[in-house]
N, C-alpha and C positions, 0 to 999 in steps of 0.2 A: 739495130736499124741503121739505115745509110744515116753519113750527116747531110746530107744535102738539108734537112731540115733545120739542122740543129743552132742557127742564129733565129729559130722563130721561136714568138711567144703564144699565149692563149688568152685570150679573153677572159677576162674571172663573169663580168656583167652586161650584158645587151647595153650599148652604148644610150644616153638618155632618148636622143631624136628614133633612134629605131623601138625602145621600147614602147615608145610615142604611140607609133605607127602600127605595134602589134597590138597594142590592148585598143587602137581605135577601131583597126582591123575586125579584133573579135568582140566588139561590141557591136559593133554594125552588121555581121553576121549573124549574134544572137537577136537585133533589133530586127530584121529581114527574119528569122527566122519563125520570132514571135506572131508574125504581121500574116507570114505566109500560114503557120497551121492554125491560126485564129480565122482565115478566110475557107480555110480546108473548112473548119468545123461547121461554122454556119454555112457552106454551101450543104454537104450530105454527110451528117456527125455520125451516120452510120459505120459508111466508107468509110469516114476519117478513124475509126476506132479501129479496123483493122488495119489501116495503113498505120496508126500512131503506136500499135503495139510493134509492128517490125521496126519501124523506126528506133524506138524506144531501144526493143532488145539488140538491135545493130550495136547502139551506145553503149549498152552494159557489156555488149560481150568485149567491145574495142576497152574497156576501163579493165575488165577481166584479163584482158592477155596481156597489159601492161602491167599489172601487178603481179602475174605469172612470173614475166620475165624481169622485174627486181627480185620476188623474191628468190626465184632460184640463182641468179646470181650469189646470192648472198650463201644458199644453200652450197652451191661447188666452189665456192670462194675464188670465183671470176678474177684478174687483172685485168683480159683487154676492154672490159665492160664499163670501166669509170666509167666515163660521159656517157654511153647510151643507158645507162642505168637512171641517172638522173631525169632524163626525157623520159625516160619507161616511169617512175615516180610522178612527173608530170601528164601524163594519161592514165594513171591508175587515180588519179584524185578525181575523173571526170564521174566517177562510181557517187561522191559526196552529193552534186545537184541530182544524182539519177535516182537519189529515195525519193525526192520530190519529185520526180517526174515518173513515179511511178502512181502518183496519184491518179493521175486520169487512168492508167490502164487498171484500178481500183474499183472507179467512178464508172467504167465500161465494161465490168469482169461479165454480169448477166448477158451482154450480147456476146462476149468472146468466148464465154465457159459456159453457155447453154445450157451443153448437154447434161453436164453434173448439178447444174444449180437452176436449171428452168424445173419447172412440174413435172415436166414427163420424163423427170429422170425416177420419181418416185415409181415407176411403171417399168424398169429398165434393170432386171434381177443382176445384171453385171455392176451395172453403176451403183445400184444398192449395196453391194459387194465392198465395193470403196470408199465407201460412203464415208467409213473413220480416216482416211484421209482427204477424201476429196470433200470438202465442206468448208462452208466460205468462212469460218472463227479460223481455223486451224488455218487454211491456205494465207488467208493475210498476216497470221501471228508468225509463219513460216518466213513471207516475204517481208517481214519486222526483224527475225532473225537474220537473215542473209544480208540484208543491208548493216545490220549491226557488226557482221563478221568483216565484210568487206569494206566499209569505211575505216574501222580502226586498224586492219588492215594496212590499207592503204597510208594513212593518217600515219599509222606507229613508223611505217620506214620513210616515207618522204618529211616528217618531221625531224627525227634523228639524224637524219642524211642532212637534214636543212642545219640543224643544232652545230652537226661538225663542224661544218662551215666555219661558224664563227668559234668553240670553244677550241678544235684542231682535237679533240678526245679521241684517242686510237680505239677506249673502250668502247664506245660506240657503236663502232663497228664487229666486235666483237656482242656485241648484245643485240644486233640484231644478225650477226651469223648462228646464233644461239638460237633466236627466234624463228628460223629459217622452217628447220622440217616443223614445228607445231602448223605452220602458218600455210604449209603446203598442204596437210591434212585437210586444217578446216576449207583451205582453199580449193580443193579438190570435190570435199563431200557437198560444199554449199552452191559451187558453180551447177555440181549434178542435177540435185531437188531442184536447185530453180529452174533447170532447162527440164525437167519433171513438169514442174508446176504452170509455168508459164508457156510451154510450146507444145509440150506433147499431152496432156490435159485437156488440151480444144477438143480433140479427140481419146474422149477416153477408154473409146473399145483397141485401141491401136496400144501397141507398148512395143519397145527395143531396149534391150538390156545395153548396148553399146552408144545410146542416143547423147548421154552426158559427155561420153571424151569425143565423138562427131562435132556436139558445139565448142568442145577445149579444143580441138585442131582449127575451126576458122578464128575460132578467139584469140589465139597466139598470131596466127597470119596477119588479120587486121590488125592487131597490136602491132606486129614488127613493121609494117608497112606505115604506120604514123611515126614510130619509132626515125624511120629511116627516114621518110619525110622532112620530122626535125632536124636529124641529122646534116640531111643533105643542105636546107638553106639555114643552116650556119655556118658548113664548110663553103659554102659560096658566096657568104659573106663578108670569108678571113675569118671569122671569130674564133675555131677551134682548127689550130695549124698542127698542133702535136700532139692532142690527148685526143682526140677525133679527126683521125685522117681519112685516104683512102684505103688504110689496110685496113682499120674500124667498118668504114662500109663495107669491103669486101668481106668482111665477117659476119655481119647483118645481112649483105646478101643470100650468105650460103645459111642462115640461119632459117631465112625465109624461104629458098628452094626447099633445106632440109623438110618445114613443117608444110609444105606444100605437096608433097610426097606424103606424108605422114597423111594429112587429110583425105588425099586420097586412095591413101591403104585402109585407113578408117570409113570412108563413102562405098567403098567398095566390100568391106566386111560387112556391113551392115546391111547392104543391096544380097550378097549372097547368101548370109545366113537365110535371110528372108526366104531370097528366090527358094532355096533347098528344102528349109522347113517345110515351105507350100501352109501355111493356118490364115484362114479366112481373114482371123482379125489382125494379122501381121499383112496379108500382101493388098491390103485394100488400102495402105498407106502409099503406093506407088502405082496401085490402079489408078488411081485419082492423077494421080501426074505422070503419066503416057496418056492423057487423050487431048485434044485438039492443042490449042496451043501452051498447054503444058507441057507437052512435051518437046516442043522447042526449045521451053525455057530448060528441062532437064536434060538435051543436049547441047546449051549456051552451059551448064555448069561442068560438065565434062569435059567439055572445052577451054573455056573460058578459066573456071577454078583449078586446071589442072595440065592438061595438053597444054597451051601456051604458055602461061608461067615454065611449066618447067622445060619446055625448049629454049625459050630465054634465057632463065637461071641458070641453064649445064655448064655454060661455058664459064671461064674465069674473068672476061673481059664485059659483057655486061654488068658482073656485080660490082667494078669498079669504075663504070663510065655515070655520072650526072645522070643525063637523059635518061638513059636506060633504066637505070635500077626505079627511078624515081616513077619514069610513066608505069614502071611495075607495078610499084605499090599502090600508086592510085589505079591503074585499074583491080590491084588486087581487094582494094575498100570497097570498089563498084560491087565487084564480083560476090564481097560477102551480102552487102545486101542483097544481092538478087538470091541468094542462099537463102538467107532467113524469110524476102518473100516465098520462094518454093516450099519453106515449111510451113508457114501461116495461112499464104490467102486462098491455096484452094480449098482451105475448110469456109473460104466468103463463096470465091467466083468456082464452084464446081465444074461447071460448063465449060470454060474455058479463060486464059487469061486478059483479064482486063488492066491495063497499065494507064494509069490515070494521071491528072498532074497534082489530084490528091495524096496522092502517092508519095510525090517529089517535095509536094508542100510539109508534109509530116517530116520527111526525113530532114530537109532544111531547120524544121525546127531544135531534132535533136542535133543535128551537126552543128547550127550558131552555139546551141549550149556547150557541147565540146569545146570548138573552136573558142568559145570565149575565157574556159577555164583552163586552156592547155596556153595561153595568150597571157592571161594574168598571171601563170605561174613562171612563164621564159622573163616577164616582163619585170617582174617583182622579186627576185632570188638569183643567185647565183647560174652559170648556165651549165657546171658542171661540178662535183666534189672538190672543191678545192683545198680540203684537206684531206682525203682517202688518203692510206695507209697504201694503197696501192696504185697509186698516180703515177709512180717513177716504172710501174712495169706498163703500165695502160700505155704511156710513151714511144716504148720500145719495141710494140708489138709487128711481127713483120710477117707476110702470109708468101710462103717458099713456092 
């Protein structure tokens, strides 16, 4: 790499007055966010239970693509990924408060999953069919497992990453490149069931066999998009001048056009199977969203999740400009909520879309909880490995 950098240093910790300012930061967004879905509730806890479930699975999936992207790092045995690895560790832990916040979509499963678990699913020879799956013992012992998989998960590599730190143990790293493909396995089969259980379930006459990697494509996107987000206001901070630069972002750029392509090679596989098969109980999931303002909303995701990002991302010089990459990724976080609305609420608003501030209230709520735990962890640790084994190549990384 040029030297033009090379009289600069890096940051080991969020100096004390800014880490001040983030964990006050994300405590007043989780206080705002509390305030706001506790007002959602008591106005219409109906509403609010479909809006709190998207909300909810927005969260899981952004703590899902964070752990994605540590562990495969660890799995290709990554250099330029030091630092974004560490941030990636820091939204994969947001999975730890999302057991407990999966308690109300628990507390709310009878209005959400109806169809398999109100009475007249005993009337319903298909749902009876499923019955050894679909049943409310097994579904929450299911949702006991995944959370099980995914915390310790999480847990096992931003703990050890944390451990380096201070003992400098090369083993470490080594023990969890070890742990890599197990971790992709379970992390692969449990992301699936749950996007099973939790999204495609509402409707149980409906099924895709490709519906699991559809939500691993926006799961990685919002993931690298907070990812970069981190990224960018530290480098604008000064805090990381040479283990996270602009060639780091321009890496996280093209990582983020890359699975934006992906996504919609995936949206579009799953649209066409469909279309071609022509079976009642497959195309009735997209009936529902081409009529009134649904299908607005499902040409805002064509657009929106796919046509604009990647005209933005082709070139080389947005993935490396501030601005640019940055309003990406937030509106690429916008864009997966309205994803995850598209697959949940028109099993509420059939008719047409209603966009409430119910809505916004719920999501506020999971974003303070995010936002607070991705806050305590920049604020309270280290902001990058600063003892990887592979720090002196993450340095030198340079995009030709």
């Amino acid at each position: 790499m040029s030297s033009k950098n090379d009289n600069l240093t890096d940051a080991i910790k969020l100096p004390e007055s800014t880490a001040k300012k983030v964990q006050s930061l994300g405590l007043g967004l989780l206080v705002l966010g509390l305030l706001a879905g506790g007002a959602a509730y008591f106005a219409d806890h109906q509403r609010f239970a479909w809006s709190y479930l998207v909300a909810f699975y927005w969260l899981v999936t952004i703590g899902l693509g964070g752990l994605f992207f540590v562990v495969i790092q660890h799995v290709v045995r990554a250099g330029w990924s030091v630092a974004p690895r560490r941030h990636g560790e820091w939204v994969s832990t947001v999975l730890v408060p999302c057991a407990l916040l999966f308690v109300p979509v628990a507390l709310f499963a009878k209005e959400l999953y109806e169809h398999w678990m109100g009475e007249h699913a005993l009337h319903d020879e298909l749902i009876k069919g499923k019955s050894a799956y679909l049943n409310p013992g097994f579904f929450y012992g299911r949702a006991v497992l995944y959370f099980v998989i995914w915390i310790s998960l999480a847990l096992y590599f931003s703990n050890n990453s944390a451990k380096q730190d201070e003992t400098k143990d090369v083993k470490l790293t080594e023990k969890m490149q070890w742990m890599g493909p197990p971790a992709t396995f379970l992390f692969g089969l449990s992301l699936t069931f749950a996007a099973f259980d939790w999204i495609m379930s509402i409707d149980p006459h409906w099924y895709s066999t490709i519906f699991g990697v559809y939500i691993f494509a926006g799961s990685v996107t919002s993931a690298l998009s907070v990812i970069i987000l981190i990224n960018i206001a530290l480098q604008r901070a000064g805090l990381l001048n040479k283990v996270s630069n602009v060639e780091h972002r321009h890496d996280l750029g093209k990582l983020l056009f890359g699975f934006t392509v992906f996504y919609a090679y995936i949206a579009f596989s799953q649209y066409f199977l469909i279309w071609y098969a022509n079976i009642p109980e497959e195309t009735i999931f997209y009936k529902r969203r081409w009529v009134g303002e649904w299908q607005t909303v499902s040409w805002l995701l064509l657009f929106g999740h796919f046509v604009i990002p990647f005209l933005v991302l082709l070139s080389r010089h947005p993935k490396r400009n501030f601005f640019v990459l940055g309003a990406t990724a937030v509106w690429m976080l916008f864009m997966h909520w309205i994803d995850i609305y598209w697959l949940v609420m028109p099993n509420f608003d059939q008719a047409t879309a209603h966009f409430t501030w119910i809505d916004i209230a719920a999501l506020l709520l999971t974003f303070g909880v995010g936002a607070f735990v991705i806050a305590r962890r920049a604020a309270t640790g280290h902001i990058f490995p600063v003892a990887d084994p592979r720090l002196e190549e993450a340095r030198s990384v340079e995009n030709l």
